[in-house]
C-alpha positions in Angstrom: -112.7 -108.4 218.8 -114.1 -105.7 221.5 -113.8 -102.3 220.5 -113.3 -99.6 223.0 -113.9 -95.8 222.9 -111.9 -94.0 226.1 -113.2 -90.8 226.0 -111.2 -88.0 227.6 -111.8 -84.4 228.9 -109.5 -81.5 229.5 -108.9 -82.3 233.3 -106.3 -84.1 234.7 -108.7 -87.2 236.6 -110.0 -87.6 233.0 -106.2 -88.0 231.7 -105.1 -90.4 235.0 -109.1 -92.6 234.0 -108.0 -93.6 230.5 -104.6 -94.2 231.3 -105.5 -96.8 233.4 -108.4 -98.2 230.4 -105.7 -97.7 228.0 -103.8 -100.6 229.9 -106.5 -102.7 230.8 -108.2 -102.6 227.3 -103.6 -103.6 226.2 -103.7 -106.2 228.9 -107.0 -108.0 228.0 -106.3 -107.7 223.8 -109.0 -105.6 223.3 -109.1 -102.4 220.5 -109.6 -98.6 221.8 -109.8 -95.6 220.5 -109.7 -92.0 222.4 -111.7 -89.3 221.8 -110.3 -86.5 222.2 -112.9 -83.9 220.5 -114.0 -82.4 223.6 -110.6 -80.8 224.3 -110.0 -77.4 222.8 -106.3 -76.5 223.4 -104.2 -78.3 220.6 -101.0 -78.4 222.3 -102.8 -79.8 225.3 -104.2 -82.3 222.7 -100.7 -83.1 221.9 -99.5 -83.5 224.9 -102.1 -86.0 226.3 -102.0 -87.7 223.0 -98.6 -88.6 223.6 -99.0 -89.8 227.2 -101.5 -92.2 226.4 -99.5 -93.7 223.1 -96.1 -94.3 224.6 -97.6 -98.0 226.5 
């Protein structure tokens, strides 16, 4: 099984990008994982987190 890494920065295109490979990697069966290291702001952490868990 594929494994994906969706990495994500702190601006909003970022976010909208791995939304979209969030759902493809769902659609085709493959794993992800997000890294999320390179933002600083923990509630912003939070909140993108949950945007790209509830698919």
């Amino acid at each position: 099984m594929l494994r994906k890494v969706i990495v994500v920065t702190d601006d909003e295109e970022s976010v909208k990008r791995a939304e979209k490979e969030v759902l493809r990697a769902k659609h085709k069966g493959h794993e992800f994982a997000l890294d999320l290291t390179r933002i600083i702001d923990r509630e912003r952490k939070k909140e993108i987190m949950k945007r790209l868990t509830r698919f």
